[in-house]
ZAFIRO-582784 format. One record per residue (C-alpha): x, y, z. Coordinates in steps of 0.001 Angstrom, whole numbers. Layout:
! ZAFIRO-582784
X	Y	Z
...
//
This chain:
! ZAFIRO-582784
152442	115982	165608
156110	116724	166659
157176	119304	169015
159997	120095	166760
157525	120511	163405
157495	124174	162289
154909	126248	163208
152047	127597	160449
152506	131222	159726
148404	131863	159417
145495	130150	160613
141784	130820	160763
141331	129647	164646
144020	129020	167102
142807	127670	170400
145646	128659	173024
145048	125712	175633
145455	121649	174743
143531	120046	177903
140426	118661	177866
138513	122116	176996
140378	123072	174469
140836	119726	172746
136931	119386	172910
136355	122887	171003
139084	122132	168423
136856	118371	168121
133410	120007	167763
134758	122896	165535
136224	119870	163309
132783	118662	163546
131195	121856	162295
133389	121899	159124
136383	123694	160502
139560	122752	159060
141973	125441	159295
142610	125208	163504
145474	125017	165057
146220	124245	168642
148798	125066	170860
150263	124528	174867
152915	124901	176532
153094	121770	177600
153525	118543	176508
150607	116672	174413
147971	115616	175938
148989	115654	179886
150068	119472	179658
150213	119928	183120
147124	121849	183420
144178	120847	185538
142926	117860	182929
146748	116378	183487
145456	116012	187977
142010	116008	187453
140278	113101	189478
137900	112917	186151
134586	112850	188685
131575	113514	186714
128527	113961	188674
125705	114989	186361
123516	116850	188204
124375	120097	189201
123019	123148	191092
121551	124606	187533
120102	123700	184246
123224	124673	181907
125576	122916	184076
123537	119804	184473
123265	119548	180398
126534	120133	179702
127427	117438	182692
125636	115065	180723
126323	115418	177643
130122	115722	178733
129262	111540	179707
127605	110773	176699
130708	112076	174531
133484	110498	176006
131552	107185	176164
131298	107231	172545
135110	108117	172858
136116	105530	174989
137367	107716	177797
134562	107383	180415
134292	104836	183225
130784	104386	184011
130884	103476	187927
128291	105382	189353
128159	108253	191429
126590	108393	195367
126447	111735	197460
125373	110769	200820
123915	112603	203454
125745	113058	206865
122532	115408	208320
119204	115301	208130
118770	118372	206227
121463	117011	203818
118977	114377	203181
116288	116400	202633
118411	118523	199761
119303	115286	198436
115519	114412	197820
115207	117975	195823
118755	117489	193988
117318	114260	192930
114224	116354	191833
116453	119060	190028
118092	115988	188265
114701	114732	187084
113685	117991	185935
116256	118586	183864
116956	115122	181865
119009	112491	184503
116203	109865	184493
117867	106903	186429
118648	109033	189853
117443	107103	192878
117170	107511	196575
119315	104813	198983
118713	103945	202421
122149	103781	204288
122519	99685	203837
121654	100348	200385
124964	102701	199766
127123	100404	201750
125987	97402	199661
127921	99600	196947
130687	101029	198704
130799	98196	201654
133757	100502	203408
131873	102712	204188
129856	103206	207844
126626	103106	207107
125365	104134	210528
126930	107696	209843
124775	108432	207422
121196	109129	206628
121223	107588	202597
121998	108527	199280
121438	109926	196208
122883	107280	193446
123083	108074	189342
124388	104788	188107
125109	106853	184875
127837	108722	186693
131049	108119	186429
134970	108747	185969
136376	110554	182403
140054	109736	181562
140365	113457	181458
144144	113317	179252
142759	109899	176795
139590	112010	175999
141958	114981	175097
144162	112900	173247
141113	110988	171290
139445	114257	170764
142575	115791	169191
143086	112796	166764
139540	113148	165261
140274	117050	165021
143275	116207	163244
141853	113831	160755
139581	116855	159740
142799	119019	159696
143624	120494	162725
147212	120945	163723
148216	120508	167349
151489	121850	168857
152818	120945	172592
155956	122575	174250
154721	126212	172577
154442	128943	174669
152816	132126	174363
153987	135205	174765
151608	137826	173226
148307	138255	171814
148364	140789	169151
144975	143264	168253
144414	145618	166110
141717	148030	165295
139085	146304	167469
140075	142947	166381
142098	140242	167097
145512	139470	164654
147788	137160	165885
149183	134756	168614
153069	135135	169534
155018	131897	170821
158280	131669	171461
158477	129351	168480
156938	132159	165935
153836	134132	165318
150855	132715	164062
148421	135010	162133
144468	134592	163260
140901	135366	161854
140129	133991	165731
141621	133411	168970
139926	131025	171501
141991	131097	175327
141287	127880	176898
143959	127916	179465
141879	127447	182668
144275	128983	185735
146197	130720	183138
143389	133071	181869
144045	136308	183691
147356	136204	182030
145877	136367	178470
143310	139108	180272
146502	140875	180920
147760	140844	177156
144826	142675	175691
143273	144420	178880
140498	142981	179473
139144	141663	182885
138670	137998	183263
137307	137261	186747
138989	134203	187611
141255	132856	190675
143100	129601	190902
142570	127509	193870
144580	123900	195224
142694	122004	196801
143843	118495	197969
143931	115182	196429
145602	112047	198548
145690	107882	197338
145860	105569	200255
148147	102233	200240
145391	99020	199985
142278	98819	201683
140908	95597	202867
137654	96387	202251
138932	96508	198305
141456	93631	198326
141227	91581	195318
138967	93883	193407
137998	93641	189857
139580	96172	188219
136716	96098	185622
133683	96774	187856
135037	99865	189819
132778	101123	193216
130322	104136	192229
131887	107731	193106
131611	109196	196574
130485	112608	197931
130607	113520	201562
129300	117017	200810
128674	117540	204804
132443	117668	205188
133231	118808	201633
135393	115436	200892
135132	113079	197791
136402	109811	197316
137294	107225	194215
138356	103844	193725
142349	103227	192736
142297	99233	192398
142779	98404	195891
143524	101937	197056
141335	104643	197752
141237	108258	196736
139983	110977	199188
139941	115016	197481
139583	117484	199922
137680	120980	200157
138109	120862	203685
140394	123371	204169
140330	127237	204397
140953	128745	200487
143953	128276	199561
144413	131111	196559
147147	131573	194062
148086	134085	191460
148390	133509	188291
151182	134678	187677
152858	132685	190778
152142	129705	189108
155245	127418	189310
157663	127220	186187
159942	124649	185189
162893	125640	187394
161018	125641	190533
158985	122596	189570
161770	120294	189724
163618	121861	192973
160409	120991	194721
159804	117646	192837
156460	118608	191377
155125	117319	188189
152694	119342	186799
152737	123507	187101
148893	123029	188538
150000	121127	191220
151103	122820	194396
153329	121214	197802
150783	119002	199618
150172	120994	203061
149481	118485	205971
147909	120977	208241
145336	121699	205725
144473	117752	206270
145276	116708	209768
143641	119958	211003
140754	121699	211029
141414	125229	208881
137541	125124	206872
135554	128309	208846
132520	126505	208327
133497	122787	209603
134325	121319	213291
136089	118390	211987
139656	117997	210226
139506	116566	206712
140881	113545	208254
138921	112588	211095
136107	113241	208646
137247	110978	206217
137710	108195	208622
134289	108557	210307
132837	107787	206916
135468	105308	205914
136766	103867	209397
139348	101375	207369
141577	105113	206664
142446	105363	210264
144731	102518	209896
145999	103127	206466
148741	104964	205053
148320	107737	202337
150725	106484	199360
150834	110081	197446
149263	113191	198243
148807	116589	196067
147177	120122	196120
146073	120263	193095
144780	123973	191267
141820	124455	189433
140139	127833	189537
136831	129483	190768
135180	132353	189194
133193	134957	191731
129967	133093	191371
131207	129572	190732
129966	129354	186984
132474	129193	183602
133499	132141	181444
132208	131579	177859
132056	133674	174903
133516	136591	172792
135147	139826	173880
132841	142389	173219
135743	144758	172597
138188	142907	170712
136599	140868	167530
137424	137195	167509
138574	136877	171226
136685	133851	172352
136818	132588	175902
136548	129085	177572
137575	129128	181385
137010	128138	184514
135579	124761	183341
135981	121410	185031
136350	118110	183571
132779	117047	184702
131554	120239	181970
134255	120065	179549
132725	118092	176756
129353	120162	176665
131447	123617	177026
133235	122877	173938
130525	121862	172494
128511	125322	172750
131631	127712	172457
131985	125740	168806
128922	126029	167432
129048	129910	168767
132170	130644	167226
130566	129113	163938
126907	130374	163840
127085	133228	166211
124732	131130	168306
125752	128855	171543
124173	125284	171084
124577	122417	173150
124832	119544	170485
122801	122077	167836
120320	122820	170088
119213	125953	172118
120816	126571	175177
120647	129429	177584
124492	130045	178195
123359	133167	179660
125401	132588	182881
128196	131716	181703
128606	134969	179430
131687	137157	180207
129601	140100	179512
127584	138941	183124
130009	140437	185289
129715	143844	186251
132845	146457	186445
133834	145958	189684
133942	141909	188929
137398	143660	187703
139141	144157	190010
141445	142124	192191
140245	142282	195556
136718	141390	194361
137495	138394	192890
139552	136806	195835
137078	137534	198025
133968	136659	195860
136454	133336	194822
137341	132290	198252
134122	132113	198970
132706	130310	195773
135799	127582	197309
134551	127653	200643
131174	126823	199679
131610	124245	196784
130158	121720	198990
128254	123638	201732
124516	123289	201782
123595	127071	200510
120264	127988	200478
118917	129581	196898
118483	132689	199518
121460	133030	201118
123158	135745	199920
127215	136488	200019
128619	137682	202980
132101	139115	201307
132242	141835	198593
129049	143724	199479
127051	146920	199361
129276	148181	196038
126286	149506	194655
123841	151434	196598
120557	153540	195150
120077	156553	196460
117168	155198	198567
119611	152762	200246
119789	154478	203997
115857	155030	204086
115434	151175	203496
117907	150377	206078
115695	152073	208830
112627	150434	207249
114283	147208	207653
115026	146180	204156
116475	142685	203531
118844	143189	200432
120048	140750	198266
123074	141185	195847
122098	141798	192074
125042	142875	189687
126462	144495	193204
123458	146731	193697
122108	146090	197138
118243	145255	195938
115514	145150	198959
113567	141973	198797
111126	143062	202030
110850	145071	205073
110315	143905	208465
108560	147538	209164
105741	145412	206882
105418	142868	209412
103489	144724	211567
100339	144394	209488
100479	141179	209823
97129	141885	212058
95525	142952	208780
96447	140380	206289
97148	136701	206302
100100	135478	205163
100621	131297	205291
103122	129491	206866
106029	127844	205006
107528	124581	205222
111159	124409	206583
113437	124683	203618
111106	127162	201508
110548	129141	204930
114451	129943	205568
115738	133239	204363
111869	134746	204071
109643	136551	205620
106160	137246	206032
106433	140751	204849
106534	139782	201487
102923	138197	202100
101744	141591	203401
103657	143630	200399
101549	141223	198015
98657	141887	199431
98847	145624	200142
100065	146658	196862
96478	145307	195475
93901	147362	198166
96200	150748	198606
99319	151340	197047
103403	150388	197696
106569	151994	196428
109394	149915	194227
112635	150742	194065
113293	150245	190350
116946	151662	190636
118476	148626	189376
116409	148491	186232
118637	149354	183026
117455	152028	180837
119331	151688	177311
119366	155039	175080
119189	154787	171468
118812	158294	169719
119736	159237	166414
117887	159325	163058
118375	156300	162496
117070	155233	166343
113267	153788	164681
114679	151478	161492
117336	150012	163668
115525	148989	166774
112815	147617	163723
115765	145783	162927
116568	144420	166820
112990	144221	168249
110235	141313	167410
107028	143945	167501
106867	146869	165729
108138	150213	167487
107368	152350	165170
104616	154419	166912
103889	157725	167854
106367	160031	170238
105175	158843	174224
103579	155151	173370
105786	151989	174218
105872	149057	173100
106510	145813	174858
109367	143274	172954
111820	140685	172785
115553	140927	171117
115976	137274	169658
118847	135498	168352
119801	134057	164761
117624	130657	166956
114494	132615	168147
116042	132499	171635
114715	135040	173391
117766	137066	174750
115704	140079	176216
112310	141253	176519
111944	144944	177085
109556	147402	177450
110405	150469	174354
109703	153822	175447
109707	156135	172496
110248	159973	173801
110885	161480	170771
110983	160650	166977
114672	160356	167561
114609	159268	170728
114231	155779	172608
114803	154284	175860
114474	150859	176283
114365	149498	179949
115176	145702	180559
116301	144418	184230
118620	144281	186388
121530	142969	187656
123602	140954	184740
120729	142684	182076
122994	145959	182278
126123	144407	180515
124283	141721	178513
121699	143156	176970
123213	147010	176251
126203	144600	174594
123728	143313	172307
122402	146091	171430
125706	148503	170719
127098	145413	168635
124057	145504	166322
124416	149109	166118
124626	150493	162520
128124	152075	162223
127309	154852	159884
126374	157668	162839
123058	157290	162354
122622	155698	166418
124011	156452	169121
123547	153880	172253
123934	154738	175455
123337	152480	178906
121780	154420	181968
122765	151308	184117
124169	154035	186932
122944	157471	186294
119127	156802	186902
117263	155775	189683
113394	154852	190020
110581	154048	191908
107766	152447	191026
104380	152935	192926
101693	150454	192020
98538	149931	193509
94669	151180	193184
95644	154482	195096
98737	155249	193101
96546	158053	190639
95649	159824	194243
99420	159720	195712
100936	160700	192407
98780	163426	190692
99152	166184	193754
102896	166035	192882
103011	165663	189257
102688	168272	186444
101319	165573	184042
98034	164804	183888
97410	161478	185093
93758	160519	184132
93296	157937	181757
92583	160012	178833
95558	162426	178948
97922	159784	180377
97034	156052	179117
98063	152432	179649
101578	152013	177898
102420	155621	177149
105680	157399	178687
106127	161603	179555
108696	163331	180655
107392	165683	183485
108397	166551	186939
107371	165715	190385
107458	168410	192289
110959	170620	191279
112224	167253	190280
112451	165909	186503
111092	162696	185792
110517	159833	183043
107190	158517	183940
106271	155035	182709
102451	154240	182624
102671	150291	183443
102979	148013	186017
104756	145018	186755
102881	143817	190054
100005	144493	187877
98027	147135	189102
97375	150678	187989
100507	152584	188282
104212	154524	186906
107022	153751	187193
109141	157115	187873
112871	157819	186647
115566	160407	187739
118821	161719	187184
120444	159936	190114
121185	162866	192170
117512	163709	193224
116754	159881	194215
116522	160784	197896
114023	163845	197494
112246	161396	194667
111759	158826	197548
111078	160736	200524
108120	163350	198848
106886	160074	197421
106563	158556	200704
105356	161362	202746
102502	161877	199956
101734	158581	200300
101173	158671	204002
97419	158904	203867
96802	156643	201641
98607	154051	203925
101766	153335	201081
104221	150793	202025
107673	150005	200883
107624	147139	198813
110833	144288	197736
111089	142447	195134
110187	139326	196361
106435	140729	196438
106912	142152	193142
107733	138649	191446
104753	137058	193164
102299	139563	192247
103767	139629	188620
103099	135610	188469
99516	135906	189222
99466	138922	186409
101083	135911	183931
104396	138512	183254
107085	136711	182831
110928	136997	184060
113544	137428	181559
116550	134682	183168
113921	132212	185078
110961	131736	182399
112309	133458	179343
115812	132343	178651
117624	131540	175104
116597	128553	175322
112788	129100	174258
111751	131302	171565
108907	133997	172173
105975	131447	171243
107447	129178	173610
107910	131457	176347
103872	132904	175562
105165	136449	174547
104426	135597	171285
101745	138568	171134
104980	140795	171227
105959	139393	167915
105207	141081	164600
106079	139336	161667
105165	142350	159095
108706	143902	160183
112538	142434	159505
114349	141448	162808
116737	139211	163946
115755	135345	164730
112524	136793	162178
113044	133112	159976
113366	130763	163070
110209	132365	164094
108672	131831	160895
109837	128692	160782
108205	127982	164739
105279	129521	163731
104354	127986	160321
106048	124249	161773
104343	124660	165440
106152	124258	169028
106381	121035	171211
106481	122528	174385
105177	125836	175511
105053	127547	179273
102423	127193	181578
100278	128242	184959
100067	125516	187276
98253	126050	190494
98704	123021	193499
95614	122128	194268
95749	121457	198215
95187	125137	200219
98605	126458	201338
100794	124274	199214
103853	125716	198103
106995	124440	195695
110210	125587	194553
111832	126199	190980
113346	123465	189249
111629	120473	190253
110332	118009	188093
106050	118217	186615
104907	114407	186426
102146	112621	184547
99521	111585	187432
97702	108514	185280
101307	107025	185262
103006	104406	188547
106442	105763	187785
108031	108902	187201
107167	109981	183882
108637	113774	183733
106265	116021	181561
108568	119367	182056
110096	121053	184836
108887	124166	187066
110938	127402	185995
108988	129558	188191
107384	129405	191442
105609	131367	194013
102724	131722	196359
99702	133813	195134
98243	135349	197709
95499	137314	195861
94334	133705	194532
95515	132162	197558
96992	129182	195940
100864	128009	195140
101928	128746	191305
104252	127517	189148
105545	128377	185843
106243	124999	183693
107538	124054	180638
105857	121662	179227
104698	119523	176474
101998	121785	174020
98936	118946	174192
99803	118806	177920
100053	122361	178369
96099	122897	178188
93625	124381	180585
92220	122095	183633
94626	119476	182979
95791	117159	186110
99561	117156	186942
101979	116498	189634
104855	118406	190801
107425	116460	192889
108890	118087	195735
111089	116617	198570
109725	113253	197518
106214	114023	197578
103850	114418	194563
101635	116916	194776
98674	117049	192570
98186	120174	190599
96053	121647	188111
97047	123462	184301
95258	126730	183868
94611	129039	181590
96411	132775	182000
96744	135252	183754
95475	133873	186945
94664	137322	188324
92600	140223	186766
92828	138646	183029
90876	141297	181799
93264	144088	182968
90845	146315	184565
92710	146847	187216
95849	148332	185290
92957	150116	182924
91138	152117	185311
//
């Protein structure tokens, strides 16, 4: 449509953003039955000068997690129906030995989660492919011959053409000004061409989206980044090539470079360089685009030094003499063009999906890269339609990609530079699923935080609260209990204390810090009918009992499961986990809210702290202290009382998450450090020890609990996920008829225990469950969960998996760093199935 064509005074959906995101939601909405969207950019149609116009169009399927591996893929299989994707093939290769290890698990991560055709190359192998390269550099290759390069601005343009034939409108050359709101909701888009009124907005602007944050005040964690893209004059090594049968991709993750095929020239992008951060609102307009001969306002003045030396903290080698180790022909050639190009990074590397929780029909889409852009639109379509992100209409945990993930200080400036230069720094690095950020840390800190310093806690970052994981104090009773030796990769970032924590928490008693857990208020008179209306069991019970649940979608995806404390008859608190699970799940909640007064809903995310102690001594540490009374009879499994310890008032929680008999004990934040310290110094005698969270989710696996994010996700339903025991059908919820529906139809797939059968044996999350009467590699389901058991002494792993496969004593095998090791289905829990333990 022309540039010059007026613009429509109403529409239902504008989508503010005409690159390969946007152009992909306004398709898929067009699919769903939309008609009434409009599109606009500032730029021209369809190379708006955004990051789709530079893009290199690399799309390597398999990524670091299961959401951005599907969307990956499906991104491929769309714009190969569109006629926009070069299918070449796609080879990281490994410059170290450890590379080569990871290689072997991302090849495992792959299989898990649907790329079937991934192989393993030796180093003659890739150079039969890519015959430039030196093959003695390297130690082999991980090859998808499914990968391959998107035409980025065709599949925008093709996209936009089928939109249009369903009646979408697309306008270039239109900028926007304003975003108007009113009364909670969102009105209308200003251009400079005219104002366009809007039952929904969707911002799919990429390096832009602060901006539009700006307009309607609300924080949208995101920082552009250039990074650099050069094109080398011919190659010898490529003379004469068929410009039909194109050389597979290249990674050279060890030095953070990539490189693609130009005819007879090569391409070589760059990461291998210290962050190079803009503002948005420093982005380059017209004026200053054409004084420095720039085409695009994503692209940036290429710096040499960032190539020809060596400004990457983490690397001893310049981008260039990198490059030419791995490709030796470069050291004689001359680079033809050369760009930094912007795209943007987000503070933990993921997208930005979803709806504004405070504005109504706000929709986001950022932070996305070509490789993801297909899939992204995909699921923010059928979301704005149904209410419900899909992937291709079916379930899909876009859990982190939610806005509503990031935490309030994920606000703020400072944070996101720092959390976004280092998401840059580490695209490519090797990062261990332990390593924890360096920048940006101890924001959040429970009142227990300086005692667990001395005691030696290692903390991890959750949501910005500094969470313990172990203490090295616990290492001294190593003497006591035996703890196994990992192999190299699982054994970085861990100790042995988490071993002893496991093992100590079952024959005396250890102390939690549950301070990160989210308690979620609902009072009111109508507090019972509407969490009826929210919750898949039944919580109407007597003042003091709780009930254990999951909150659902309009799918059956299981967005929550919580436990439901009811203190009064008015009165709830319902406490789900931590980090992300503040934001997320209190969001869910408030929005379902009845508006009539009858609820009020209010998150304790930061005014209580708690402590959990667990073990078989926890009745003789607590009851001295407490003015409850904690025998069975007066205080029973699942019940809740508010009492104090001591001059202190607590919430006391009869359950257990590690599984044993035990409370967990909340506090107005201001008496945490008493609430620790007259815990611990009661517990003296009976030997207590501090125990992480790492111990805590290995004890829970033997116990069969499950972890809301890992092995309950939106993508599995409660019957699916084996919580369907917290599902009662006699009340109304939401997701109640896709439950029905599972439950009267039957699943396919349902979770289950594996244990590895060889003493000692360990694996990791995400790898791939195999079929042990086939030759090849037939995947059954991948491992969402895994841990050592040392109670049952065994390795464990949580797997989905096929329901007729998913039975007791059935033989499987788990591959892991290119091994197969032969495991065996069991039935659950593995530990104490009778729950004496808890009982007594």
């Amino acid at each position: 449509m022309s540039t010059g064509t007026t613009l429509p005074d109403t529409a239902g959906t504008v989508i503010v953003g005409a690159g390969c995101v946007g152009c992909s939601a306004a398709y898929h909405l067009a699919r769903l039955g939309r008609e009434d969207v409009v599109v606009v950019d500032q730029g021209p149609l369809f190379e708006t000068g955004g990051s789709t116009s530079h893009a290199p169009g690399l799309v390597f399927q398999t990524a670091g997690n299961r959401l951005m591996t599907r969307m990956a893929s499906y991104t491929r299989e769309l714009y190969e129906d569109l006629e926009s994707f070069r299918t070449c093939g796609g080879i990281e290769v490994a410059y170290t030995e450890d590379r080569w290890n990871y290689l072997k698990r991302k090849r495992e991560r792959g299989q898990a989660h649907g790329i079937e055709d991934g192989e393993l190359l030796s180093p003659g192998e890739v150079a039969e492919r890519v015959p430039q390269i030196d093959e003695g550099v390297i130690h082999g290759g991980y090859y998808v011959p499914t990968d391959g390069k998107a035409h980025a601005v065709d599949a925008s343009a093709t996209m936009a053409e089928q939109a249009r034939s369903a009646g979408a409108e697309f306008y270039g050359e239109t900028t926007v000004t304003d975003l108007e709101t009113s009364d909670g909701g969102v009105e209308a888009v200003v251009t400079d061409r005219g104002r366009i009124a809007a039952d929904e907005v969707l911002i799919a602007t990429n390096i832009w989206g602060p901006l539009f944050g700006d307009m309607v005040d609300v924080d949208i964690p995101l920082v552009p980044c250039a990074h650099q893209y050069l094109v080398s004059d011919g190659l010898e090594a490529l003379r004469g090539a068929n410009r039909e049968i194109e050389q597979p991709l290249l990674r050279h993750q060890d030095r953070s470079l990539y490189f693609r095929q130009h005819g007879e020239s090569y391409g070589v992008g760059s990461y291998n360089h210290e962050p190079l951060l803009v503002d948005p609102e420093d982005i380059y307009g017209p004026e200053k685009l054409e004084d420095l001969g720039l085409e695009y306002p994503s692209l940036r003045e290429f710096t040499a030094e960032h190539f020809y030396e060596n400004t990457h903290p983490d690397h001893d080698q310049t981008a260039y003499d990198a490059a030419c180790e791995l490709v030796p022909e470069l050291r004689d050639a001359e680079f033809e063009s050369a760009i930094n190009g912007m795209f943007c990074f987000t503070p933990d590397g993921m997208p930005i999906l979803g709806p504004t929780e405070s504005i109504d029909g706000l929709w986001w889409a950022l932070a996305i890269w070509v490789t993801q852009s297909g899939g992204a639109g995909s699921i923010v379509a059928y979301w704005m339609e149904d209410g419900v992100p899909r992937l291709d209409g079916e379930r899909v945990d876009a859990t982190p990609a939610h806005l509503s993930r990031f935490q309030p200080h994920a606000g703020s400036r400072e944070y996101t530079r720092g959390r976004g230069a280092q998401q840059y720094q580490e695209v490519y690095q090797l990062i261990h699923p332990r390593e924890q950020p360096e920048v940006q840390r101890s924001l959040r800190r429970s009142p227990f935080y300086e005692r667990q310093a001395e005691l030696g806690a290692e903390f991890y970052d959750a949501g910005g609260w500094e969470t313990p994981q172990w203490y090295e104090t616990n290492e001294s009773l190593l003497e006591e209990y035996d703890v196994p030796d990992r192999p190299d990769w699982l054994d970085r970032g861990w100790s042995k204390a988490q071993g002893v924590e496991h093992q100590a928490v079952r024959d005396r008693v250890a102390m939690v810090d549950m301070t990160t857990y989210t308690g979620i208020e609902v009072t009111g008179e109508g507090a019972c009918e509407f969490l009826q209306s929210l919750l898949t069991n039944d919580v109407d019970v007597s003042p003091g009992r709780i009930r254990y649940a999951a909150m659902c979608n309009e799918d059956g995806g299981v967005l929550a499961d919580v436990t439901a404390a009811r203190l009064a008859a008015d009165r709830y608190v319902l406490f789900t986990g931590g980090g992300n699970s503040a934001t997320l799940h209190s969001r869910w909640v408030r929005e379902h809210a009845p508006d009539d007064g009858s609820v009020s809903v209010t998150t304790r995310d930061s005014s209580l702290c708690g402590v959990g102690v667990f073990g078989p001594d926890a009745r003789n540490v607590l009851s001295p202290l407490v003015e409850a009374d904690l025998s069975n009879d007066a205080f029973p499994f699942y019940t809740a009382r508010e009492t104090h310890l001591e001059s202190l008032p607590v919430t006391m929680l009869r359950l257990s998450y590690a599984g044993e008999l035990g409370w967990e004990l909340y506090a107005p934040m201001e008496y945490g450090a008493r609430l620790w310290e007259t815990i611990e110094d009661a517990g003296d005698e009976y030997g207590i020890v501090p125990m992480g969270w790492a111990a805590l989710d290995s004890t829970s696996m033997e116990k069969g609990f499950r972890l809301w994010g890992t092995d309950v996700t939106p993508e599995y339903n409660p019957y699916e996920a084996g919580i369907g025991f917290a599902v009662d059908l006699e009340t109304d919820f939401v997701g109640k008829d896709a439950l029905v529906a599972a439950r009267d139809e039957g699943i396919d797939r349902k979770i289950a225990p594996i244990t590895l059968d060889e003493p000692g044996s360990l694996v990791d999350a995400g790898h791939p469950v195999l079929d042990p009467d086939t030759d090849g590699d037939e995947v059954l389901g991948y491992v969402a969960r895994a841990d050592y058991g040392y109670t049952i002494d065994a390795g464990i792993a949580y797997a989905y998996l096929p329901a007729d496969v998913a039975e007791a004593g059935r033989a499987v095998e788990i591959r892991y760093e290119n091994e197969r090791h032969a495991a065996t289905v069991r039935d659950g829990p593995l530990f104490d199935p009778d729950r004496e333990r808890m009982l007594r």
